[in-house]
C-alpha positions in Angstrom: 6.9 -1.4 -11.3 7.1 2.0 -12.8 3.5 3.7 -12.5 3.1 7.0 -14.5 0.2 9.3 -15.3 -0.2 10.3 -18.9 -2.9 12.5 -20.4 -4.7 12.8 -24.2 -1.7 12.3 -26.6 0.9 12.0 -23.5 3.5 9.7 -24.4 6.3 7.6 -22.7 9.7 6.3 -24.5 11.4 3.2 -23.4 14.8 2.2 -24.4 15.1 5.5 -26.9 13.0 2.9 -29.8 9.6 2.2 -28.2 7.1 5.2 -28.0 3.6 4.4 -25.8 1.2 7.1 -26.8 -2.2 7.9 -24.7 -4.6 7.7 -27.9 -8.1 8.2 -26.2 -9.5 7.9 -22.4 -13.1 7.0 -22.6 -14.6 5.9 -18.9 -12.7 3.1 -18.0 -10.9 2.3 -21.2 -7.8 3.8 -22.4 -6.3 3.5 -25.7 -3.0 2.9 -26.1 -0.9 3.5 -29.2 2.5 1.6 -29.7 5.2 2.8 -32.0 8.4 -0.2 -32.0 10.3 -1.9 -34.4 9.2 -4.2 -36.3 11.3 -7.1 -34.9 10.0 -6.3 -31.7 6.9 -8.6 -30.8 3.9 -6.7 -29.3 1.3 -8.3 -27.7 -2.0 -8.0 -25.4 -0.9 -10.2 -22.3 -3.5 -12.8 -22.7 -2.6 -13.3 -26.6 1.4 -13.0 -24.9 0.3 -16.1 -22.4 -1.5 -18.4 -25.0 2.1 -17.9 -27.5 3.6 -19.4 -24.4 1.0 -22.0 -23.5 1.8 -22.7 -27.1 5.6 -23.1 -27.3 5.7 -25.3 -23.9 3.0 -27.7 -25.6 5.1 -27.7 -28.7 8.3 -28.4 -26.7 6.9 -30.8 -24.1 5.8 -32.7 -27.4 9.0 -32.6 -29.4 10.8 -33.9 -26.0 7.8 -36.7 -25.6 8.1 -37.9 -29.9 12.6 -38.0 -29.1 12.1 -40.2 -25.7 9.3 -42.5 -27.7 11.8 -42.4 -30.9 14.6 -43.2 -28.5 16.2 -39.8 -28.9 17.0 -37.1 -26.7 
């Protein structure tokens, strides 16, 4: 892991197309701004975790309705 220290309107580039911008420190908090392209997904990690949650439910189902079709 890559640790950097960034202040007030600091800003880090990764792979020459995603910008991370230090938008505000207050106490604890820090607010992040993200500049990407639009086909690039951008998530908080819990919201990232409960797409994924999602996707294995959905794909443990779909195998679960072929082996109870006969398929698959």
């Amino acid at each position: 892991m890559l640790v950097l220290s960034r202040k007030k309107n600091e800003s880090i580039v990764i792979n020459n197309d995603i910008t991370i911008v230090v938008v505000e420190i207050r106490g604890d908090k820090v607010r992040l701004g993200i500049e990407a392209p639009k086909e690039v997904p951008v998530h908080r990690r819990e919201v990232y975790d409960a797409i994924k949650r999602n996707e294995q439910g959905d794909s443990e189902s779909a195998a679960n309705s072929a082996d109870a079709t006969g398929q698959g």
